[in-house]
N, C-alpha and C positions, 0 to 999 in steps of 0.2 A: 610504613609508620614514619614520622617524623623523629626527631634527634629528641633525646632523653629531657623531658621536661624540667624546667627550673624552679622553684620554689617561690610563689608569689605569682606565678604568670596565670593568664587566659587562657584557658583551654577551648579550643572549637574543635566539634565535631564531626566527620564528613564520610560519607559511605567511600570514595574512591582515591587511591594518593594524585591521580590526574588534579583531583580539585584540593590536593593538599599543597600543591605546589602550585598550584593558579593563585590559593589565599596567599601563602608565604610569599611570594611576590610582591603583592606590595601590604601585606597587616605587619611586616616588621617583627621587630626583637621583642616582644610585649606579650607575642602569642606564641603557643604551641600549638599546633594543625595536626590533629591525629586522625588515621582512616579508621573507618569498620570497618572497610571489605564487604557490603549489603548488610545483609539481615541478620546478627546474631543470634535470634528465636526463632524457632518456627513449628509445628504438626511435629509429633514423630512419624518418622518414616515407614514403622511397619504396624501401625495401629492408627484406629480414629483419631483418637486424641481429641473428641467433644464427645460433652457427655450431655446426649440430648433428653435426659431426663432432670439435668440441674441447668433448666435453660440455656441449651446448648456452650456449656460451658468447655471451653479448650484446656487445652494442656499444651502449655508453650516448654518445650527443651531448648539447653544453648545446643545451635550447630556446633558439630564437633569440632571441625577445624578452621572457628574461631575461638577456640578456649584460648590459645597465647593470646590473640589481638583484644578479648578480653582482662584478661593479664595486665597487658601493657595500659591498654588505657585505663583501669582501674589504681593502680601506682601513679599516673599521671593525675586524674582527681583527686587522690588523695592531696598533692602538693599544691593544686590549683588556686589561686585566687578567685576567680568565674569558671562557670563549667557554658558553654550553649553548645548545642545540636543545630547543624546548620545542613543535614539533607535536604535533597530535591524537595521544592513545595509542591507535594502533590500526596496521594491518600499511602502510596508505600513510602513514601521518605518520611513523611508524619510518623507511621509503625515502625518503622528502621528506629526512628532515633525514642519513640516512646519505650521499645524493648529495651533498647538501651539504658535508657533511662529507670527502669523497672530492675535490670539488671546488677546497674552501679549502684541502687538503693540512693537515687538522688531524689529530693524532695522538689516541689518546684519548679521541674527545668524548664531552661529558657531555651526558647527556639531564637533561629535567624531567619527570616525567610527573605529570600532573593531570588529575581528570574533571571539575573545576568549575572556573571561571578566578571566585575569589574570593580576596581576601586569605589566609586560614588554608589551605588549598588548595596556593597556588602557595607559600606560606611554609614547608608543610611539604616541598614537593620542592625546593627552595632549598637545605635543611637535609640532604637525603639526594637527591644526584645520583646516575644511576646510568650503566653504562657502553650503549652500543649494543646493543640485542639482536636479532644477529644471526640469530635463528630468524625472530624477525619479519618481518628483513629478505629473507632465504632464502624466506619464505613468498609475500610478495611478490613476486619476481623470478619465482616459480615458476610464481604467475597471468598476470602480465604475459608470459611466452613462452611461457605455454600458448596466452592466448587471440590472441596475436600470430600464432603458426604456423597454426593454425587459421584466424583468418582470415584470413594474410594469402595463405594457399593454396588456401582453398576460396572466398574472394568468386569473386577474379576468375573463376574456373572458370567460378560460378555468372552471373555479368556477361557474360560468352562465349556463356551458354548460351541466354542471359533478351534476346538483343538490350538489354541496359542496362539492362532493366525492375530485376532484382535489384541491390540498390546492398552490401548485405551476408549475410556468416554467421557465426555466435559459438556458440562451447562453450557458452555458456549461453542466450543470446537464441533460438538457434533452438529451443531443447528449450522455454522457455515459449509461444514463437510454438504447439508443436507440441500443447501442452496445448490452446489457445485452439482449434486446428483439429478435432482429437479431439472435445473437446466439442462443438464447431457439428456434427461428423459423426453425435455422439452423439443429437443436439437432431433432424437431419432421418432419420433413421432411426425416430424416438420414433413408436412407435404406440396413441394414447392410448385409454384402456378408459375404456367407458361406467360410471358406477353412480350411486344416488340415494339420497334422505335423506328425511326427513320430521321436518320443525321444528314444534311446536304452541306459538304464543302464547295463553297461558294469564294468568288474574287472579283474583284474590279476591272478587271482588265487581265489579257492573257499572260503578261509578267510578273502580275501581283501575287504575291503569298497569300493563299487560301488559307479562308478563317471556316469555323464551322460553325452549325444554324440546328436548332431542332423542330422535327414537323411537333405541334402542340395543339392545332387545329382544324377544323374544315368547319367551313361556313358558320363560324362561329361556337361552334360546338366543342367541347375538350374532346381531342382525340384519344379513344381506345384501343390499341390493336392488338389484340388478345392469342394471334397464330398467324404463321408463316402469311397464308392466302392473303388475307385481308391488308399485309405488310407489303407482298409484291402489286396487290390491286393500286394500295396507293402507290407504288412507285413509279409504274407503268402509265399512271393519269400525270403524275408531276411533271414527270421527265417532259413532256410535253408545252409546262406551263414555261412563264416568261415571269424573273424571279426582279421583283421591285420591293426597294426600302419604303415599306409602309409608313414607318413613324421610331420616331427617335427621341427618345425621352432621355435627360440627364440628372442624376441626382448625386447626393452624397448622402456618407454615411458614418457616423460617428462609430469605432471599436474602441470600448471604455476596457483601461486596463482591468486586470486580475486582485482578486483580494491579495494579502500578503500571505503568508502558508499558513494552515495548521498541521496536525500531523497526521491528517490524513491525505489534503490536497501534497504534501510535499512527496508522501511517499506516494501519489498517484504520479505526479509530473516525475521524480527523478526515476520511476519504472519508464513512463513514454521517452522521457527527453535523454537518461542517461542511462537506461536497460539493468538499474539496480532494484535489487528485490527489497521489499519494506524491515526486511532485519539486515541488509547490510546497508541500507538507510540511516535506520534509526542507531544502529553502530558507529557510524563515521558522525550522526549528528551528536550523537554521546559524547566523541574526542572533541569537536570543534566548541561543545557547548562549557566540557570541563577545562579546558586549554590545550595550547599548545606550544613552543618553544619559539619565538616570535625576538627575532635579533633587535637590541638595541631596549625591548619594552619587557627580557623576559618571559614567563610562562601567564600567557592571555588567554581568555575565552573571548570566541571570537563569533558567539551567538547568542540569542536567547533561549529560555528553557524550551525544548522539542516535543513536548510533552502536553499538548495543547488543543482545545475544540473552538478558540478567540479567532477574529480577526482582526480586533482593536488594537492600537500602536500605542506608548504614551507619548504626549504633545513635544516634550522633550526630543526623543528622535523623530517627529514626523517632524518642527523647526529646525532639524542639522541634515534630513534628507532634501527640504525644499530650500537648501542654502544651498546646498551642493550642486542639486540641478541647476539654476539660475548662473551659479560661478560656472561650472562646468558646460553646459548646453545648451544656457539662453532663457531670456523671457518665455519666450513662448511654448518653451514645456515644461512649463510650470502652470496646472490649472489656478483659476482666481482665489478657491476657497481649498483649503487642507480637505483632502477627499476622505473620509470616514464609512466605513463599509459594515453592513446589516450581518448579524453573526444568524447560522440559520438556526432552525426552531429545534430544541431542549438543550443546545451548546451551553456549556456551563460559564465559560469565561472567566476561570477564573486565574488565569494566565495572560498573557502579552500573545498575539503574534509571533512565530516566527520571525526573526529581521536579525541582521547581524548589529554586534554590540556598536559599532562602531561603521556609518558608511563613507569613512576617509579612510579605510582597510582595504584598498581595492583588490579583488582578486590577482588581477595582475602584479601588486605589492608583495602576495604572500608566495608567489612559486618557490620561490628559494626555501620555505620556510615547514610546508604542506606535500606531501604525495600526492599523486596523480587523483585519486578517487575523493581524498579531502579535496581539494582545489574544486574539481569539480563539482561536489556538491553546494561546496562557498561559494561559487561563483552562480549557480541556480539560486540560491537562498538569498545574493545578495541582489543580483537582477531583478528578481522578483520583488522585491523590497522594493527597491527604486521606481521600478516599473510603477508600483499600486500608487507613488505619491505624485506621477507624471500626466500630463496631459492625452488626452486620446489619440487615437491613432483615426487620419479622417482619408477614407476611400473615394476614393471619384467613381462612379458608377452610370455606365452609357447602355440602357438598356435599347435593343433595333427590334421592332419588328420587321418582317420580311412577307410578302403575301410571294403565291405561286397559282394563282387563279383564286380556286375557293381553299386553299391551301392557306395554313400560316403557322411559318416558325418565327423565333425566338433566339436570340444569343444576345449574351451581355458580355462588357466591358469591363474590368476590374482594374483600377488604378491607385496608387495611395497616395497621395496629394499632400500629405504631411504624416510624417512615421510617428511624431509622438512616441511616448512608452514603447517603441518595439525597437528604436534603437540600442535598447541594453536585454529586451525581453521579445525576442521575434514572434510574430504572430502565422499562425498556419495559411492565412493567407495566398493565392499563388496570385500575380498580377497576368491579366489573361488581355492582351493588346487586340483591337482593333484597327482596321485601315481609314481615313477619315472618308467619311457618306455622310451622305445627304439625302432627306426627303423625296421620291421620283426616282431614286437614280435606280439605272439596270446592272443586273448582276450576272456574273457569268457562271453556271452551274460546272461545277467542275467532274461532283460523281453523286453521288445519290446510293446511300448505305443502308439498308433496313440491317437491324441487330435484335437478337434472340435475347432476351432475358428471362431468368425466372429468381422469383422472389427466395432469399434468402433465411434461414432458420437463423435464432438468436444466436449471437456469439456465441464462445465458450468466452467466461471468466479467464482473463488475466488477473495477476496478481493485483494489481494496483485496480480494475476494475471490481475486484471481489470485496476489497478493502473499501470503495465507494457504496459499494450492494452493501456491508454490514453498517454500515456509518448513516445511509438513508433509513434503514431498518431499525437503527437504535441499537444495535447489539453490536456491545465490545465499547470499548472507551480510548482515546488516543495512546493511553498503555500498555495497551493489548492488541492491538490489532497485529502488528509484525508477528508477536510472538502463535497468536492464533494460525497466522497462515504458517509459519514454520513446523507448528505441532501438524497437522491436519498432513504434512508431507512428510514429516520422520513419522508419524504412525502406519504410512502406508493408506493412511484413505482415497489420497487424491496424489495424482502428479502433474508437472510442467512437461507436455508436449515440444518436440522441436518448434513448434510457432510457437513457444512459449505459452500457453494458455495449459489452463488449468482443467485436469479430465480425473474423474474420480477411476478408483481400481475396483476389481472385481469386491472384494473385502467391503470398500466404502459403498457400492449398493449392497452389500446381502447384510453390513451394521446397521448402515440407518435404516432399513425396511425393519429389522428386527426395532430397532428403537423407535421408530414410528409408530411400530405395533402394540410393543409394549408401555412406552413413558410419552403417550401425545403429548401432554401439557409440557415438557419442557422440551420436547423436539418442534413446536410451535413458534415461530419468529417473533410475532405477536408478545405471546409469553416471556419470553427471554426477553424480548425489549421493556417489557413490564417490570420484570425483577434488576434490568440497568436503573429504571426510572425509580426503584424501592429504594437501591441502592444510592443513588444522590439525593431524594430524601433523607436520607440518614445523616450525610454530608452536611446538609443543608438544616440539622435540626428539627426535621418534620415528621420523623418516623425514630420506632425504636427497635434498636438493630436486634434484637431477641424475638421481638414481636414479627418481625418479617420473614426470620427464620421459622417460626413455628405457624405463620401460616402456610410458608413453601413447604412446610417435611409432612405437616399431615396428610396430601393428596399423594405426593412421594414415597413415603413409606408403604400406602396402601399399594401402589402400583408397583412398588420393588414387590412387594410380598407375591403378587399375581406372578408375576415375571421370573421368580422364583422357582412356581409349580409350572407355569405354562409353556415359557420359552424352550422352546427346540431348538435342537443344534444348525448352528449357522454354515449352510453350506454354498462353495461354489460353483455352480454349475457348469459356466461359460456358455456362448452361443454356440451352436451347433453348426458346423460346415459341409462341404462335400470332400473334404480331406479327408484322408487313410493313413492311417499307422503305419509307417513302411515294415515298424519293427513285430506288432502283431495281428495289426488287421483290424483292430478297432477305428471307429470316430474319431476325427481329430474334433477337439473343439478351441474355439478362441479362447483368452483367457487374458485380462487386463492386472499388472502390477505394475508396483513404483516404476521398472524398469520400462516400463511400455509395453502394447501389447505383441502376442504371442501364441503359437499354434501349442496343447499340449493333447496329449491320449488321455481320451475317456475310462480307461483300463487303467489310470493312477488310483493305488500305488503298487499295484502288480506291474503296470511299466510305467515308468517314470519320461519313458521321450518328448522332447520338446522339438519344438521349431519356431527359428523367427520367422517374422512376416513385416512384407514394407506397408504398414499404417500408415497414407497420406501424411495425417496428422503429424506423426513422430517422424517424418521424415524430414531429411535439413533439401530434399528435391535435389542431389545430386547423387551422384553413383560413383562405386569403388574404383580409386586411380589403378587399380592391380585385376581386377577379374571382371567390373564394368558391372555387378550386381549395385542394389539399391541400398546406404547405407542407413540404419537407422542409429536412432538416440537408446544409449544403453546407459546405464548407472552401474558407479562401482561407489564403496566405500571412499577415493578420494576425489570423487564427482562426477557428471556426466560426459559423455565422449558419443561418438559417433564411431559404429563398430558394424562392419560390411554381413549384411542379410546372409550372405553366403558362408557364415560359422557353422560346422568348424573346417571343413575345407577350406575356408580362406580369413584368416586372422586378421586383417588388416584393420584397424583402428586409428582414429585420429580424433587428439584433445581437443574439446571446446575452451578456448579462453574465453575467460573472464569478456565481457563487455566494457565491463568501464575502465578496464587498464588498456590504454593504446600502446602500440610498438614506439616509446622511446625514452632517450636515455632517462632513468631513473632521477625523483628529486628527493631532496635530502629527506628522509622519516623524522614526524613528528615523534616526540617523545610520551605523545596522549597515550591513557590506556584506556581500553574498555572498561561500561561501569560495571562493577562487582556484581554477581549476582548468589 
């Protein structure tokens, strides 16, 4: 909380003291800045709390431990001359500040809405208040007793059913649970086909560094080679031939930068680029967004709101990012025209782009100011930024063909002829050099490689890929996604393999198979993306938020009622091995949880013996410094570690650190806090 209000002043209101101290910064002696702390109303905790026979109507309670922060800011309205509510502009900061406001028994209030908490920002909504927007608010209410009824009628069910094992179910959580299951079904069903290649390292001369060539045809025809024979048939005809540079073609090619982030592309790139998960993303985007302690300027925010499906900038910084370029790197990476980029299709927009507040904030300016995992995320946010308002990145590209009689490979050239945008935002690119040829000329065969391939099963989901699968799908909104994949892993549905990818546990198939069976329509992608699309409807004034409810509960209720008499108890089986119980002679079988998989007896709980096992997967592919067994990925209460196959004879363990903290010296901690929740 702020310092005891004075009588006559402004009151603004704000869910976290990070942004009570970003406004007191520069709103001056005129205002008091008091936090919430989130949500002061919400569902009670061990009942419905709607009553869906008076149009699903709620029952809001104050949370208990805001009754003081209640307290305080209600004594502070009393003395106030203005009262405004200035949470996050998005559908819970709307609800944050309408409780509130329902709370204090204020008439009227006035909102602040800003997507950057900087002087000219909060000065222009200062200058134009507006009143509570109601749709927002309606949109909200509409989520919260959707996904309240849902779960709070189908957990226990599923709790009753799981002996405890199941701890939840959500309108949204279990449908990505149900994506992760699908694929892993997709992944062991995959039946991988044979075929082969033939690579020729070829050179100019006997002291030239060899380049490589791919066989790609015979007599014109695309080459197939489908098994070994047909791989050494060609090799044995080639080796023969007399290898000449057919033809040489050169081109270019334009790589147009990247849009600037929303919240989902930023938590896909700082998963690839910076090995963070989408809530300790959206975490560190929280502090940089609400401020941070910023010597000589005081407590800044040093982004815009993170909370976003836009790519649109306002004109204002895209003229101070293409001033910057020009000063800083030149005419020519700067495109002709301000580049403006297509938001994709049901993106609401109704935010800014991610970009930082300000880009004369260089990353390199704030080390002093920012910890290691802030910087780096600022320095992604602001790269990218810059990047979207710069010139292309242009490739030189020397495609050769090569003959070998009736033979013809293929290698190309990769050059970048001008970096454009990749000088602040690197591009994956690798530049792949050639020797200079010409037309006629002979080449000298160095080795002649045929190589075995076979076709690959879909990924597994990573995090930041899973978060792309729900976001193409429609399900989940830039608010939700982090929090979605965090639930789906404290529940035990699914866990992060040592390659980091995402593999559901025994629990997450024998739930959603039961949820599949019993509730299709909301374990349906389809569906769920329907009821996101109801839900901005609502937003948007085109639907009414009671009427959407009641037409989601009446297929619902009938399917809880079946699910009720029908559902059987959810058991897990595990696959079945040729392992033996050393302890009583029973089947071992496999068995997948959060921790990774594992050998257990089929005779549980008459024996309860376990054994680990090296799962490719969960494996970090190296072996114990002490006994030379294979270590796998284990989970404890204070995270995951790597802990030797060979337990309990051989204890040895070793921490995973963190990725995005490096080995050195520490920079000073921001004084940001996480936002309230």
């Amino acid at each position: 909380m702020s310092r005891k209000p004075e009588q006559g002043k402004s009151v603004i209101i704000v869910e976290s003291p990070a942004k009570t101290r970003t406004l007191g910064n520069f709103l001056g002696k005129d205002f008091d800045i008091l936090a919430s702390m989130g949500h002061v109303r919400d569902l009670p905790e061990k009942k419905l709390g709607v009553d869906i026979d008076d149009s699903f109507k709620p029952t809001y309670v104050i949370i208990t431990r805001r009754r003081s922060t209640i307290t305080e800011i209600r004594q502070a309205v009393k003395k106030a001359k203005e009262v405004f509510f200035a949470s996050d502009p998005d559908r819970e900061g709307e609800a944050i500040a309408w409780h509130l406001a329902e709370v204090l028994k204020i008439p009227n209030p006035q909102r602040l809405e800003f997507h950057e908490i900087t002087a000219a920002a909060v000065k222009a909504a200062l200058e134009h208040p507006r009143p509570m927007d109601m749709k927002l608010v309606d949109a909200q209410q509409a989520r919260r007793v959707l996904d309240r009824i849902v779960g709070y009628t189908i957990s226990p069910l599923l709790n009753r059913r799981s002996a405890g094992r199941a701890r939840s179910a959500g309108r949204v959580q279990s449908v990505a649970v149900r994506l992760v299951v699908n694929r892993e079904r997709e992944i062991q069903a995959f039946v991988p086909q044979e075929s082969w290649s033939v690579e020729a390292s070829l050179a100019v001369d006997k002291e030239a560094e060899p380049f490589s060539a791919k066989l790609v045809r015979k007599s014109g025809e695309k080459i197939d080679l489908q098994d070994e024979k047909s791989a050494r048939a060609a090799v044995e005809d080639i080796q023969s031939q007399t290898f000449l540079v057919k033809g040489i073609k050169n081109s270019s090619q334009l790589r147009n930068p990247p849009a600037p982030f929303t919240t989902s592309t930023l938590q896909q790139d700082a998963s690839a680029r910076l090995s963070l998960s989408p809530r300790r993303t959206m975490r560190l985007a929280q502090q940089l967004y609400e401020g941070v302690e910023i010597g000589g300027e005081g407590h800044t925010g040093l982004i815009t709101y993170m909370r976003t499906d836009a790519v649109r900038i306002s004109p204002q910084a895209q003229a101070q990012a293409r001033e910057y370029i020009t000063k800083n790197f030149g005419d020519e990476y700067l495109p002709a025209k301000p580049r403006a980029y297509k938001a994709r299709k049901g993106a609401q927009e109704a935010h800014e782009a991610i970009r930082p507040t300000s880009v004369d904030r260089r990353p390199e300016d704030l080390e002093s100011y920012l910890d290691e995992a802030q910087l780096r995320l600022y320095r992604l946010i602001w790269s990218r930024f810059m990047a979207s308002q710069m010139a292309s990145v242009r490739l030189a590209l020397r495609n050769v063909d090569i003959s070998a009689g009736d033979w013809d490979f293929e290698t190309k050239e990769v050059k970048v002829a001008f970096p454009g945008f990749s000088v602040v935002y690197p591009i994956r690119d690798k530049e792949a050099p050639l020797p200079p040829l010409v037309e006629g000329q002979e080449l000298i065969l160095v080795s002649l490689d045929p190589k075995q391939h076979f076709t690959e099963p879909p990924p597994r989901f990573s995090e930041a890929s899973l978060v792309k699968e729900l976001e193409a799908n429609g399900i989940g909104r830039p608010s939700t996604y982090a929090p979605i994949l965090a639930t789906i892993q404290d529940r035990g549905y699914v866990y992060l393999n040592g390659k980091r990818r995402l593999r559901p546990t025994d629990l997450g198939f024998a739930v959603t198979d039961k949820l599949v069976e019993h509730f299709p329509d909301i374990m349906e992608v389809k569906f769920t993306a329907e009821v996101e699309q109801d839900l901005d409807k609502i937003e948007e004034g085109e639907a009414d938020w009671q009427e959407v409810l009641k037409e989601f509960y009446g297929p619902f209720a009938a399917a809880l009622e079946a699910a009720k008499e029908g559902m059987g108890t959810i058991r897990l089986p595990g696959q079945p091995t040729d392992e033996v119980c050393e302890k009583c002679g029973k089947p071992m079988v496999q068995r997948t949880a959060r921790t990774g998989s594992f050998l257990a007896c089929s005779g549980y709980p008459e024996c309860k013996n376990t054994r680990p096992i090296a799962d490719p997967e969960d494996s970090p592919q190296k072996d114990c410094d002490k006994c030379g067994k294979p270590m796998l990925m284990r989970r404890s209460r204070y995270g995951p570690f790597w802990g030797c196959s060979g337990y309990p004879e051989c204890t040895n363990t070793v921490r995973i650190r963190s990725s995005y903290r490096r080995k050195s010296a520490p920079r000073k901690k921001s004084k940001a806090a996480p936002k309230a929740s």
